[in-house]
C-alpha positions as CSV (number, residue, x, y, z in Angstrom):
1,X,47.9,-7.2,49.0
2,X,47.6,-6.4,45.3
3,X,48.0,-2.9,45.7
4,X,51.3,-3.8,48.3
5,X,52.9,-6.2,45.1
6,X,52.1,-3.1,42.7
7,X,54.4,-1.0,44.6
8,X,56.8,-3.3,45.6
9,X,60.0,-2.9,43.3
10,X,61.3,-6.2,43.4
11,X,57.8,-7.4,42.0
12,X,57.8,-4.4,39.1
13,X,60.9,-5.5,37.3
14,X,59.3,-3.3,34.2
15,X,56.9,-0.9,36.3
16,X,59.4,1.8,34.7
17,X,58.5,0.2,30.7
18,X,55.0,-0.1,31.5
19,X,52.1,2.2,32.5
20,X,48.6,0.8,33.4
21,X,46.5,1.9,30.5
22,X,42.9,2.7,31.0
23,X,40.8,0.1,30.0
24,X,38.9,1.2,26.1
25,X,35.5,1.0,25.9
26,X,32.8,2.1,23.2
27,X,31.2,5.6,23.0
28,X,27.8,3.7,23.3
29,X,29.0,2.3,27.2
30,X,29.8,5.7,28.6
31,X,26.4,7.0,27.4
32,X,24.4,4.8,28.8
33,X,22.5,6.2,31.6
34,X,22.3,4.5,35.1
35,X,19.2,5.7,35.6
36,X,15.2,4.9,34.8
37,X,15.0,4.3,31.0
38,X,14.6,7.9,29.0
39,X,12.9,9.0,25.9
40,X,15.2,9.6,22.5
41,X,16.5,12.9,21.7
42,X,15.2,14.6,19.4
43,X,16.9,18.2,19.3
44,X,19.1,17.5,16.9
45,X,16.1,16.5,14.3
46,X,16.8,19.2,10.9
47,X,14.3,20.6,9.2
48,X,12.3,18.6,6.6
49,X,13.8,20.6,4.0
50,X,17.1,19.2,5.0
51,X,15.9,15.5,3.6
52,X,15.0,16.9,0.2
53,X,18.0,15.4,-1.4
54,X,17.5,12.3,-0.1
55,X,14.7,11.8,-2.3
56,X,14.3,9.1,-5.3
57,X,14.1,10.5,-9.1
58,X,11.1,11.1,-10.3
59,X,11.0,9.3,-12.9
60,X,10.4,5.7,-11.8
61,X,10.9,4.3,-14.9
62,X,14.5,6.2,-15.6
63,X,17.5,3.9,-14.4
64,X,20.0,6.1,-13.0
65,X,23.4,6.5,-15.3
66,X,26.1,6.5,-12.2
67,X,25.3,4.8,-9.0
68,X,28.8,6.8,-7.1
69,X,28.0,7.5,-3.5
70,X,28.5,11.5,-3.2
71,X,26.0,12.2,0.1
72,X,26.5,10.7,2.9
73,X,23.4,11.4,5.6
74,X,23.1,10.7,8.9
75,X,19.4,10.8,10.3
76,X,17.5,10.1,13.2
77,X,15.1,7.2,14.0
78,X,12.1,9.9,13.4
79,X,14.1,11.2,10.2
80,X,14.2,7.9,8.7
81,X,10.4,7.3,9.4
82,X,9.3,10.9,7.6
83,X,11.5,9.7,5.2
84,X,10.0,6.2,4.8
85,X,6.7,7.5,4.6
86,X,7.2,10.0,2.0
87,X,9.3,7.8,-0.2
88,X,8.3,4.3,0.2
89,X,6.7,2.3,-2.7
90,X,4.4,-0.5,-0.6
91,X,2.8,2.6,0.5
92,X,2.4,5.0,-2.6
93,X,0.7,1.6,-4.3
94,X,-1.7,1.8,-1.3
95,X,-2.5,5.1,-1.8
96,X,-3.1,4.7,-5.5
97,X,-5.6,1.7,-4.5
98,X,-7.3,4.2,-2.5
99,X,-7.6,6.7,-5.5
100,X,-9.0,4.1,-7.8
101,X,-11.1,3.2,-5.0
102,X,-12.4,6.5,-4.5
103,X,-13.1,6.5,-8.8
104,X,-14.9,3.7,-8.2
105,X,-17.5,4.8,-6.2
106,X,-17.6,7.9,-8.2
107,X,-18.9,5.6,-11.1
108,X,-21.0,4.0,-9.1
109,X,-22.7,6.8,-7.7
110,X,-23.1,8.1,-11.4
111,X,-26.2,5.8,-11.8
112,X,-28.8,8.2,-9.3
113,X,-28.6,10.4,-12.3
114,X,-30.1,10.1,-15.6
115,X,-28.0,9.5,-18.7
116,X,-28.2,12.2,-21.7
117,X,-27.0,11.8,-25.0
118,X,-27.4,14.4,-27.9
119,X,-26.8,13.1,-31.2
120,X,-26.8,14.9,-34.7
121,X,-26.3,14.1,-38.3
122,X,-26.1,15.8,-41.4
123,X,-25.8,13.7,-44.7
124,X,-26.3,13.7,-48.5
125,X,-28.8,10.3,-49.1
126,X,-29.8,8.6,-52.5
127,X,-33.0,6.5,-52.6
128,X,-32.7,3.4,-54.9
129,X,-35.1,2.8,-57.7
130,X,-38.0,1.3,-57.8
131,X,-40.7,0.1,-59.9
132,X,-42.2,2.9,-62.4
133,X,-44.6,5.6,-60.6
134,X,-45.8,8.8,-61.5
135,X,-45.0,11.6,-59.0
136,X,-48.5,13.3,-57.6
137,X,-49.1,17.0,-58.6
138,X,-49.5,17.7,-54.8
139,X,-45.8,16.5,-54.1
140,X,-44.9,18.7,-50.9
141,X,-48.0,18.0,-48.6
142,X,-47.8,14.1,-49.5
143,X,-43.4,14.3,-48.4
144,X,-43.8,16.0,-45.8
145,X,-46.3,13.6,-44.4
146,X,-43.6,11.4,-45.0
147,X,-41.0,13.0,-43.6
148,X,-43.0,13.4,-40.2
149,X,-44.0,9.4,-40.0
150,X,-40.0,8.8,-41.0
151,X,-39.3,11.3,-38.1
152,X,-41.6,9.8,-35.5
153,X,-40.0,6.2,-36.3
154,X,-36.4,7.7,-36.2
155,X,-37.2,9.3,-32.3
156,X,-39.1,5.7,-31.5
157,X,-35.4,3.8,-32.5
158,X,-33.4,6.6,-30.9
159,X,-35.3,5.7,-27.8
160,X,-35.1,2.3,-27.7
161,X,-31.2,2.4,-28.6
162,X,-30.4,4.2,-25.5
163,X,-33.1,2.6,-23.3
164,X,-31.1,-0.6,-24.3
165,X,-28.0,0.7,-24.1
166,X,-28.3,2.0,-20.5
167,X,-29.8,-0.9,-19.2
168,X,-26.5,-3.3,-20.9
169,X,-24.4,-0.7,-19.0
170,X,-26.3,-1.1,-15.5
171,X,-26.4,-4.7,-15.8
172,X,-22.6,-5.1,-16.9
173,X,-21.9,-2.7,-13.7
174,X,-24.1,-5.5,-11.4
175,X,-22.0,-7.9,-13.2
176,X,-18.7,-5.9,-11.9
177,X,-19.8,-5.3,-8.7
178,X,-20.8,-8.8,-8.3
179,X,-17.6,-10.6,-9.3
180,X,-15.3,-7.6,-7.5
181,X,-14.5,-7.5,-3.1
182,X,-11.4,-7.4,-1.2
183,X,-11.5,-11.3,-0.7
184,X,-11.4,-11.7,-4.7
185,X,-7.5,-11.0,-6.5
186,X,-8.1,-12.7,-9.4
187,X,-10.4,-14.6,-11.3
188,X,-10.8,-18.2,-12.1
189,X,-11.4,-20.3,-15.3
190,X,-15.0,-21.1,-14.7
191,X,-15.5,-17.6,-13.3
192,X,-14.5,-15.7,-16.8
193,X,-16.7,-18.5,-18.9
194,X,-19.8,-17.7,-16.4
195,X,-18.7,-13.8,-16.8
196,X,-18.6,-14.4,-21.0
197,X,-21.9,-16.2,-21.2
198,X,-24.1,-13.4,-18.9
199,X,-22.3,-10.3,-21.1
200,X,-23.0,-12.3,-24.5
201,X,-26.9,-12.3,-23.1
202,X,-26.8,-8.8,-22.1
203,X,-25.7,-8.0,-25.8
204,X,-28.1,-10.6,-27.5
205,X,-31.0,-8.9,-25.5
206,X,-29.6,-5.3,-25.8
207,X,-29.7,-6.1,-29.9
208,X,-33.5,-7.2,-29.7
209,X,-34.4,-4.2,-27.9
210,X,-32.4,-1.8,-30.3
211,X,-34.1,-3.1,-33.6
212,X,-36.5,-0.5,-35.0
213,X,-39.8,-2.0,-35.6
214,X,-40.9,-1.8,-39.5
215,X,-43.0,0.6,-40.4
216,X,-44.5,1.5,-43.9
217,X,-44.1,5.0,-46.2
218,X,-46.7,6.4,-47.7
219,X,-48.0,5.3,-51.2
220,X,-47.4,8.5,-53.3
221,X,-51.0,8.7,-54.8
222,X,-50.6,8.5,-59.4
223,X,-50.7,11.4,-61.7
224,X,-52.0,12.2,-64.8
225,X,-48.7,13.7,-66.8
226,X,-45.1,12.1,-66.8
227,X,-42.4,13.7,-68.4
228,X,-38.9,12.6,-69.1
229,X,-37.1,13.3,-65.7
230,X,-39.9,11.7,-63.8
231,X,-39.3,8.1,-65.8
232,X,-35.1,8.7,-65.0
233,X,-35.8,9.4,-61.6
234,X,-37.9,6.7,-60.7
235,X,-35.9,4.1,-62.9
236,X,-32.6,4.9,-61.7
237,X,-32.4,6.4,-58.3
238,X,-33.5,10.2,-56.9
239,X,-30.9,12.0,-54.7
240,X,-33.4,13.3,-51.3
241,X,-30.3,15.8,-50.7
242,X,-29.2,16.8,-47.5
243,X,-30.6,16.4,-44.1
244,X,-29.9,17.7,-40.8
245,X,-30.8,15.5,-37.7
246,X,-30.5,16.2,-34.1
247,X,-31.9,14.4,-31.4
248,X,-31.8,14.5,-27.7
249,X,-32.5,11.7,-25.6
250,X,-32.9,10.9,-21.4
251,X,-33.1,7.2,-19.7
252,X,-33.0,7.3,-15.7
253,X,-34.0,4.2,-14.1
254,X,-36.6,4.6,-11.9
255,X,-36.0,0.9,-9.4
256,X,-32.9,-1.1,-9.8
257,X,-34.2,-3.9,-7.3
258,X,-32.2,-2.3,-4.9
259,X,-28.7,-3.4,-6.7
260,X,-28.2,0.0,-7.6
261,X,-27.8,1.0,-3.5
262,X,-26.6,-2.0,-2.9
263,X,-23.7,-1.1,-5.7
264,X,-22.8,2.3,-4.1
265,X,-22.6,1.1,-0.3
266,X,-20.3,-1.2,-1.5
267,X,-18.5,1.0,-3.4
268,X,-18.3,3.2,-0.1
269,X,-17.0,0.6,1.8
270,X,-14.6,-0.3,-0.2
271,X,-12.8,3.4,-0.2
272,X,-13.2,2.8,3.8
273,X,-11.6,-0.3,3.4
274,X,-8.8,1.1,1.4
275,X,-8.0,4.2,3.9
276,X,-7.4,1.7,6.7
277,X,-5.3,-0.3,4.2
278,X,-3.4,2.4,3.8
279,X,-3.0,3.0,7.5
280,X,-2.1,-0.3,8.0
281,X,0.8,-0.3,5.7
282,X,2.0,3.2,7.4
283,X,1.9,1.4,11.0
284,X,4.0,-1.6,9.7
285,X,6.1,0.8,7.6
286,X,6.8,2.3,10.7
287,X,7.8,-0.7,12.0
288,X,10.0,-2.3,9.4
289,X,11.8,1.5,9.4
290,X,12.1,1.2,13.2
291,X,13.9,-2.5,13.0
292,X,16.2,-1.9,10.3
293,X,17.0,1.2,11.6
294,X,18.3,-0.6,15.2
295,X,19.9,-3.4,13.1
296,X,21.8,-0.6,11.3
297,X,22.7,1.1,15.3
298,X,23.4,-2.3,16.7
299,X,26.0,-3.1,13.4
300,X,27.5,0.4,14.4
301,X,27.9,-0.4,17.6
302,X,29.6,-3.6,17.1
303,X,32.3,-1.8,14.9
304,X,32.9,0.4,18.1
305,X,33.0,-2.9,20.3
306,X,35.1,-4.5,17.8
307,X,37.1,-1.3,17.4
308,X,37.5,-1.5,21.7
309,X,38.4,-5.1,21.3
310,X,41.5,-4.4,18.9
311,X,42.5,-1.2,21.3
312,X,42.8,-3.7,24.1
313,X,44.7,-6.7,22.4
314,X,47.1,-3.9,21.0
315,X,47.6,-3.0,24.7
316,X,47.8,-6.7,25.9
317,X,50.7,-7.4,22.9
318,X,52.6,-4.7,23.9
319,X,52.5,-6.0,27.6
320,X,53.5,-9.4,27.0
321,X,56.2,-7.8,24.0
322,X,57.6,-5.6,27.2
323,X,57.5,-8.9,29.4
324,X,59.5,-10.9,26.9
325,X,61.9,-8.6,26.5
326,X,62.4,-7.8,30.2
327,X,63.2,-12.0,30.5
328,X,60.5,-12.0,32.6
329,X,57.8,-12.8,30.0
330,X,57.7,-16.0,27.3
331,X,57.4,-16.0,24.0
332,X,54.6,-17.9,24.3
333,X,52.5,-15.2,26.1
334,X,53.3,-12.9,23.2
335,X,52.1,-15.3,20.6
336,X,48.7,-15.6,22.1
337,X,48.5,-11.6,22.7
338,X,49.6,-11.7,18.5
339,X,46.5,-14.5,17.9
340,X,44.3,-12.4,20.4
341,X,44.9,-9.0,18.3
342,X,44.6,-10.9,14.8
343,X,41.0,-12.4,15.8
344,X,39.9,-9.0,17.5
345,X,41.0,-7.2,13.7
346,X,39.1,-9.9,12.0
347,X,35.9,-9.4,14.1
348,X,36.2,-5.8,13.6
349,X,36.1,-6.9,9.3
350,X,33.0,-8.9,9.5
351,X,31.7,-5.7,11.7
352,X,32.5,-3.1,9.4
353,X,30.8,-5.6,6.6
354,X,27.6,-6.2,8.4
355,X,27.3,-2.4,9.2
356,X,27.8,-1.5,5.6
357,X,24.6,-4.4,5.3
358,X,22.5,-3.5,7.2
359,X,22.7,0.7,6.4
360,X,22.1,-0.2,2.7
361,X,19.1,-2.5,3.7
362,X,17.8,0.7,4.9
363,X,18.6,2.8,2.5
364,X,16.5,0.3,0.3
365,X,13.2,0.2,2.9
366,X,13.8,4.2,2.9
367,X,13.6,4.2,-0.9
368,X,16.3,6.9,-1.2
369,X,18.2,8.7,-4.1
370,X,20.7,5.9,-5.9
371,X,23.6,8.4,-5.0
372,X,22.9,8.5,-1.3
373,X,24.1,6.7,1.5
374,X,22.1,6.7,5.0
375,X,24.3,6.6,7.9
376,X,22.8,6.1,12.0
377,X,22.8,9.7,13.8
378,X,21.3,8.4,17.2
379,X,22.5,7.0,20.2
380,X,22.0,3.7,21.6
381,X,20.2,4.4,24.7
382,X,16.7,2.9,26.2
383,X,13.7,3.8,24.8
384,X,10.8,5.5,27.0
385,X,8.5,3.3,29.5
386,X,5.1,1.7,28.4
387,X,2.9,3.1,30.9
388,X,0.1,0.3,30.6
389,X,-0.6,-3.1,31.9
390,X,-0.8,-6.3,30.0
391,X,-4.6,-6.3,29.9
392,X,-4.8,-3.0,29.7
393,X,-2.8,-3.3,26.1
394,X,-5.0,-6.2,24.9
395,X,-8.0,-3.9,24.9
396,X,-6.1,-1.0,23.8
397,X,-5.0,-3.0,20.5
398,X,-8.7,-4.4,20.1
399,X,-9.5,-0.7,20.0
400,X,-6.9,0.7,17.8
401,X,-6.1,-2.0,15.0
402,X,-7.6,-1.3,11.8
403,X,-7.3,-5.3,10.7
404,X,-10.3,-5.8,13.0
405,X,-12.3,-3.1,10.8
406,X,-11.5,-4.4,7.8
407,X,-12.1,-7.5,8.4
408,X,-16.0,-6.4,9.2
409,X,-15.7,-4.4,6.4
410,X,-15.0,-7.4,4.2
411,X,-18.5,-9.1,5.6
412,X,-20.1,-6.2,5.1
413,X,-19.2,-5.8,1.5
414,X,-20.0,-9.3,0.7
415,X,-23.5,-9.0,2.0
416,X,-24.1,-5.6,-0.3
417,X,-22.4,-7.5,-3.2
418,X,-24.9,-10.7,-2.4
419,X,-27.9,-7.7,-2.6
420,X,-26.4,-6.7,-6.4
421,X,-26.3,-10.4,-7.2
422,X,-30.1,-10.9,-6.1
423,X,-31.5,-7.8,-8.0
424,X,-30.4,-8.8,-11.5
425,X,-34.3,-11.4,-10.4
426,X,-36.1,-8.4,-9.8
427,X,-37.8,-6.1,-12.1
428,X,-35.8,-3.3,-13.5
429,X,-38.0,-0.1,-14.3
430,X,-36.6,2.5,-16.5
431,X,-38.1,6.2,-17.8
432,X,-37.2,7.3,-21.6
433,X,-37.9,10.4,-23.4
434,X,-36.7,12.0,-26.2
435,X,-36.8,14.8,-28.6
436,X,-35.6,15.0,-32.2
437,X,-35.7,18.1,-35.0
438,X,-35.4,16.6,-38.6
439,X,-34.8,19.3,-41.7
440,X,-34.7,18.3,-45.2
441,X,-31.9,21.3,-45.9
442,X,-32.2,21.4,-49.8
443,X,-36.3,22.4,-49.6
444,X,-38.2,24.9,-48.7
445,X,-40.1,23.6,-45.7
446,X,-39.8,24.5,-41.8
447,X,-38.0,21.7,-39.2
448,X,-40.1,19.3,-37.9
449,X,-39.6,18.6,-34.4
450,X,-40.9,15.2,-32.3
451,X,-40.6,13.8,-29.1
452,X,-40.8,10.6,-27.7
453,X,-41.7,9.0,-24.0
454,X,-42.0,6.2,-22.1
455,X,-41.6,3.5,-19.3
456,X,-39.6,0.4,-20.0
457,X,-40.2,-3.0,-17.8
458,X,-37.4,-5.6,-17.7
459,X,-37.9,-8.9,-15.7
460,X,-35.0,-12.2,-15.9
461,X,-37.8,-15.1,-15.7
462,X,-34.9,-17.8,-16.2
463,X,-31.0,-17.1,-15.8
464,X,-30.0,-21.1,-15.1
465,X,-29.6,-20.1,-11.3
466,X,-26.3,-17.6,-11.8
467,X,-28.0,-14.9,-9.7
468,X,-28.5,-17.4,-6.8
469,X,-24.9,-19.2,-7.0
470,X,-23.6,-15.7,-7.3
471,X,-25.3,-14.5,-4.0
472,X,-24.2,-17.7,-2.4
473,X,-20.5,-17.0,-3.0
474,X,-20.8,-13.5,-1.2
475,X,-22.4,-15.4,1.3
476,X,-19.6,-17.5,2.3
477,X,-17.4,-14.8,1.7
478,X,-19.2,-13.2,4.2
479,X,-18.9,-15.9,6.5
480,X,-15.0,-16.5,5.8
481,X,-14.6,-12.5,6.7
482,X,-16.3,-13.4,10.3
483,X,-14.1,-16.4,10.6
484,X,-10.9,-14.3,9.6
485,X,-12.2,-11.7,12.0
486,X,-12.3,-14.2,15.0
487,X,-8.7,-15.2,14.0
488,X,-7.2,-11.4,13.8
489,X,-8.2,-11.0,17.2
490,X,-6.7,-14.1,18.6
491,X,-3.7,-13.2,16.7
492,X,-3.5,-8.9,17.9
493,X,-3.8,-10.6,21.6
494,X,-0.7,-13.1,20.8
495,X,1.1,-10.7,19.0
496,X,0.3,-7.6,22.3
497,X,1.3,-10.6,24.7
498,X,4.7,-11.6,23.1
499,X,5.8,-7.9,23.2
500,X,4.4,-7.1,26.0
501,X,6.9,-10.1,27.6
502,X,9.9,-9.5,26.1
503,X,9.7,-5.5,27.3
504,X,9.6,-6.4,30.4
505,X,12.3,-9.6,30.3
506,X,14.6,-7.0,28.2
507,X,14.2,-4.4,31.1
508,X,15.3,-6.7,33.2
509,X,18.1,-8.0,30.7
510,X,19.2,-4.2,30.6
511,X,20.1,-4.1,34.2
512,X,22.2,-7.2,34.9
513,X,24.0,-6.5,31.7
514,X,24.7,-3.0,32.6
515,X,26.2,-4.7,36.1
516,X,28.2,-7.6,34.5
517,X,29.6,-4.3,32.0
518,X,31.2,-2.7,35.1
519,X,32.7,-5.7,36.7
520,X,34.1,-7.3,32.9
521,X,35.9,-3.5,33.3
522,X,37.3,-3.9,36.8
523,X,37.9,-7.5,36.2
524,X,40.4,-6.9,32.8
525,X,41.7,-3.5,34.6
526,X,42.9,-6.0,37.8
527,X,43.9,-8.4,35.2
528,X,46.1,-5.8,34.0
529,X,47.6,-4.9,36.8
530,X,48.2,-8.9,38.1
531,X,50.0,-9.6,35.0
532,X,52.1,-6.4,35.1
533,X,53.1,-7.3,38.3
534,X,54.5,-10.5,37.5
535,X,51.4,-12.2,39.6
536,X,49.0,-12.9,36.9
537,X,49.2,-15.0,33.3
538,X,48.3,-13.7,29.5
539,X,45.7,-16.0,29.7
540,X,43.6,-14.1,32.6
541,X,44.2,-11.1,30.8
542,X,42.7,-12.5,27.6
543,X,39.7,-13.8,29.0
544,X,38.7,-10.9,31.0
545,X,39.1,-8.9,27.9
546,X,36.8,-11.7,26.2
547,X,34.6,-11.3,28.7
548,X,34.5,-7.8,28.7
549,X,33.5,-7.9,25.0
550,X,30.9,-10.5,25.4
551,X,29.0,-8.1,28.3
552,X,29.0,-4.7,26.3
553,X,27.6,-7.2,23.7
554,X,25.2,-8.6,25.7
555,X,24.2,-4.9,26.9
556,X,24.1,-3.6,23.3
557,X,21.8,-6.3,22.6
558,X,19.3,-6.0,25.7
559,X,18.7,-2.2,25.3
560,X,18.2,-2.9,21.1
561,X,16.1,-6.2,21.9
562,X,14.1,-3.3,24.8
563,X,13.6,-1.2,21.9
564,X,12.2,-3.1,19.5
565,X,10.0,-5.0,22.0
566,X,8.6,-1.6,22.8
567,X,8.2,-1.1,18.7
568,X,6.5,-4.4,17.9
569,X,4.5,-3.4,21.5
570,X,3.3,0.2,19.8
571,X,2.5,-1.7,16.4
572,X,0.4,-4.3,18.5
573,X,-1.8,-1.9,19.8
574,X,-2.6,0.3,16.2
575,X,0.3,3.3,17.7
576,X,-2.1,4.9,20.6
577,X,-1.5,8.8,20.8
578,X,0.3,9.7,23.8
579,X,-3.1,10.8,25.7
580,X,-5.1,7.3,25.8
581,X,-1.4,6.0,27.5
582,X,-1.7,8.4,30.3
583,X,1.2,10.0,29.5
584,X,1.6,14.0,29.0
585,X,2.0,15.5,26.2
């Protein structure tokens, strides 16, 4: 019957003004295949050369002098990833931790080796005066018994300082390693005062075992002559002249208590720790890129809706102008096509608004040059299939994420820190030796050259029960890491079951929106034709144009909404390679 009015002439007063314009639709609607979901494109992906420009200055400090837009680049979902990862700042702070990590068990390990120090000294010394005494006859055999009981004292000190010395630097690193962990970002009041009070011991003790013990010279033996110089010298002062001094000296320490492996397998832990850290901030990178990235597609795509939605009021105004001029329209009719076109026009504003939103929000999580703008290359089509079943991807993700290592990580790291804390009770057993070559350079006598060895015992009979409260604390941090453990898993299965259930409730959203897409068209082309035919109203022809708007909205939004479900799906399961989901390479 509708086709019998179309052709009818007394029906089509203005079938010779009018001719049935094909109903607009977005770029996005005719692409999207009919068929089983497909994989993204990726043939059009440039080099990585191509990106170069895109990259920030250098200088991170440097603010840039112009901020004018003069590169507009379009990239791909995998572009803007590469892109991510190579320019974003969360994740080159990661890697630094790692580094400084990696130095810290590098310092850590430095204590299986001995310490070596070589020290020298050449200096011009005057001896004060003393009470009267007549230099011997036999003056160079008597000094240079001296000299050899000043030289043996001299090695004994040099020993001792760095015997003390090393064991103030291992027992400040226990105190490091003991008040350092993942679990610990900064420290407390009481923390720093119980820190202040053990280093101020370590230094009290360090200066008792540095202090050379006293030892007497020999008693220059009396003469039978004095002459003039001999009365000056010993009333005012004698000038030794110069001497050369050079000493070399070795502390290793033999047993630590076990603190010292303690120290280093918590220092290797902790790299661990940070190379999953940075893993993790990669996987959510990758998903923060992935979301802003469809945010920035789906505010495209609403500029083409919007721009469809303007095409088709135009068409509608025009219709109801043609009507109204005919006499067979109102005037009426053509102020609701004017008030349809003006709110179509201000949807496509707000569009255009959010688009240029969302595109610099990425431009931001890309970390980009100041002067370039990111603009979305791909298509808005359905992602690929997830090949696995809902319990197959809980066990996948309990595989995969690296937030369950860490957290057992954590424990384990509290237990070798609660080892470090414990050793500072046990003995600490330490080999010295040392050699040292004195010359008096102004006489005529040979260098003397002396050595020096030893064992050194240290034992902490009273320490007001800080090594035991210390030890405590790493246990319950320990304990918190296996309650935060039991917790990550509960909240990996939540996080795999949500995704997992609005894939497969967006796959299904895909299909009825796809359906009620091709009957909003039919519906607003029939409209059409009613109300060219003098059968139908504006009004139907408005709302079917509504409604076709509202359904490629609703389609934009279940294939975007599939998309990201299948993103946050990938993320919840630690991004399996393509092998352990059955599917070929």
């Amino acid at each position: 019957m509708l086709h019998n009015l179309a052709l009818n002439p007394k029906k089509t007063l203005v079938s010779g003004l009018l001719a049935i314009a094909p109903v607009t639709l977005p770029s996005f609607v005719q692409a999207i295949p009919t068929t089983t979901p497909v994989a993204q494109a990726s043939s059009q992906r440039p080099a990585s050369d191509a990106l170069t420009p895109l990259n920030p200055s250098p200088d991170s400090l440097a603010l840039p002098e112009t901020v004018n837009i003069d590169l507009n680049q379009p990239l791909t979902l995998e572009q803007a990833i590469e892109v991510a990862i190579r320019n974003n700042i969360a994740l080159q702070i990661s890697e630094l931790q790692l580094q400084r990590a990696r130095a810290q068990l590098r310092q850590v390990q430095a204590q299986l080796y001995p310490a070596l120090a070589l020290q020298a000294s050449l200096g011009q010394n005057t001896t004060p005066g003393g009470p009267l005494a007549y230099l011997p006859l036999n003056i160079q055999p008597q000094l240079s018994l001296q000299q050899q009981q000043e030289q043996q004292a001299q090695q004994q000190l040099l020993a001792q300082q760095l015997a003390a010395t090393n064991l103030l630097n291992t027992q400040v690193q226990q105190l490091q390693q003991r008040f350092q962990g993942p679990q610990l970002t900064a420290f407390t009041d009481q923390q720093n005062l119980e820190l202040q009070q053990q280093l101020q011991q370590l230094q009290n003790s360090a200066s008792q075992a540095a202090t050379p013990s006293n030892f007497s010279p020999i008693t220059l033996a009396p003469v039978n002559q004095l002459n003039f110089r001999n009365f000056f010298t010993n009333l005012f002062g004698a000038t030794s002249g110069a001497t050369a001094n050079v000493a070399l000296v070795m502390n290793y320490t033999l047993f630590a208590g076990g603190g010292r492996s303690a120290a280093i397998e918590a220092a290797r832990n902790q790299v661990r720790f940070s190379e999953l850290e940075v893993e993790r901030q990669r996987q959510q990178l990758i998903l923060d890129v992935t979301n802003d990235y469809y945010l920035a597609q789906q505010a495209k795509v609403q500029v083409q809706i919007a721009e469809a939605a303007v095409a088709n009021a135009q068409v509608a105004l025009r219709d109801a102008q043609a009507f109204e001029q005919a006499g067979i329209g109102t005037l009426l009719d053509v102020l609701n096509a004017e008030v349809n076109l003006a709110n179509a026009q201000q949807n496509l504003s707000q569009a255009r608004n959010l688009e240029m939103t969302t595109r610099r929000q990425l431009a931001q999580r890309l970390n980009v040059n100041q002067t370039v703008d990111v603009a979305i290359a791909g298509r808005v089509e359905p992602a690929e299939e997830w090949p696995l079943s809902l319990e197959e991807s809980i066990l996948l993700a309990y595989q995969n994420r690296v937030e369950l290592e860490q957290r057992l990580l954590q424990r384990t790291i509290a237990l070798k820190n609660r080892q470090v804390a414990l050793a500072a009770t046990r003995p600490q057993l330490s080999l010295f030796a040392s050699g040292n070559l004195l010359d008096k350079v102004t006489d005529d006598l040979a260098p003397r050259f002396g050595y020096g060895v030893g064992l050194q015992m240290q034992l902490a009979l009273f320490d007001g029960g800080n090594a035991r409260a210390s030890a405590a604390r790493q246990e319950a941090l320990a304990a918190t890491a296996e309650e935060q453990y039991a917790n990550q898993k509960n909240t990996i299965r939540l996080e795999v079951e949500t995704a997992y259930t609005n894939l497969r409730a967006n796959e299904k959203n895909m299909a009825t929106a796809r359906t009620a897409v091709t009957q909003a068209i039919e519906g607003l082309r029939l409209a059409r034709l009613r109300f060219q035919a003098a059968v139908g109203t504006q009004q139907e022809v408005s709302r079917a144009a509504t409604n076709l708007t509202q359904a490629q909205g609703n389609l934009l939004a279940a294939i975007l909404n599939y998309n990201r479900s299948l993103a946050a799906l990938k993320r919840a399961v630690g991004y399996p390679d393509q092998g352990r989901l059955g599917v070929r390479k």
